[in-house]
N, C-alpha and C positions, 0 to 999 in steps of 0.2 A: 633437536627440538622434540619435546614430548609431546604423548597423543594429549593430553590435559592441553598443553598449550597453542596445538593446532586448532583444535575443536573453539578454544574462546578465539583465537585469529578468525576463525570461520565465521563462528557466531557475529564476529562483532562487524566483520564486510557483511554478514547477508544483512544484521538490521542496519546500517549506513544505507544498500542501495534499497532496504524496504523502505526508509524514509524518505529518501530521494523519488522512487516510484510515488510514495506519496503527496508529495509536496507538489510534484509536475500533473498529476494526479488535481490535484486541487485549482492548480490555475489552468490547465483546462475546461473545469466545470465550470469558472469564473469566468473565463474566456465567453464560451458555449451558452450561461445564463446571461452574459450580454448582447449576445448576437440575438435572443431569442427575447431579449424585451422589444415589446409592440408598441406604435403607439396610436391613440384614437384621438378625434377629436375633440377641445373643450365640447362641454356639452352637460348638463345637468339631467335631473330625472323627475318625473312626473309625479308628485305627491300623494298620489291616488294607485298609482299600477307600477310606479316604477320604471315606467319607459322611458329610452332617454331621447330628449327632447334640446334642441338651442336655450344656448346661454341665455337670449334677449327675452325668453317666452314670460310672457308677465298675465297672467298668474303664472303659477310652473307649473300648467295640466295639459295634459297633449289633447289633439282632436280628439279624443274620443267623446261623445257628447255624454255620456254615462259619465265618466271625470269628471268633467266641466260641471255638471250635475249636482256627483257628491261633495268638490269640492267648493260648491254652491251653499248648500248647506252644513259644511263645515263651517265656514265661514259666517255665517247667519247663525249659527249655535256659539259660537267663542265671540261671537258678539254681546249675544244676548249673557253669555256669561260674563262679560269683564261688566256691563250695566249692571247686574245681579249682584255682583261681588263690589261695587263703590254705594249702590244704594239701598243694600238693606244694612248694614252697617252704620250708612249715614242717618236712614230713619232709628235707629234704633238709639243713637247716638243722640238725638233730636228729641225721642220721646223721654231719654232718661233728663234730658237737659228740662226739659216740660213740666215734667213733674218736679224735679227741684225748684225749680221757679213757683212752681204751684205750693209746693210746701212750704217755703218761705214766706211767703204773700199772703 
């Protein structure tokens, strides 16, 4: 046997067990990331800080009275907006309807 065709025999066993190392290699890490997944309980988060807080909390604001607060006034502002956003529209929609009537008549 020639040294040419010892060297590719060589070659060709070391990358076979390099892949092998690799492959055993990988399901290890598989292995090892499932043993290390955790787990917590359901549980939601506070819309104001982020804390987390029970499923059942209705608002979703944790004690904190500062939360409870802001999201106090979150909620009185997206109010006042959805009223803002259906009736200036609809005055407007009212006053163009008005004056067509008026200019007809």
């Amino acid at each position: 046997m020639s040294q040419r065709d010892r060297i590719m025999r060589d070659a060709q066993r070391t990358a076979g067990e390099a892949r092998e190392a690799a492959k055993r290699g990988r399901e290890a890490q598989r292995k090892d990331r499932a043993k290390r997944s955790f787990s917590t309980s359901d549980h939601r988060h506070c819309s104001v800080c982020w804390a987390p807080i029970p499923l059942d909390e209705d608002p979703a604001v944790c004690s904190n009275p500062e939360c409870a607060e802001k999201q106090r006034k979150r909620e009185s502002s997206r109010k006042r907006l959805t009223v803002m956003l259906y009736l200036f529209p609809a005055i407007a929609i009212l006053l163009v309807f008005l004056q067509g009537i008026g200019a007809s008549g």
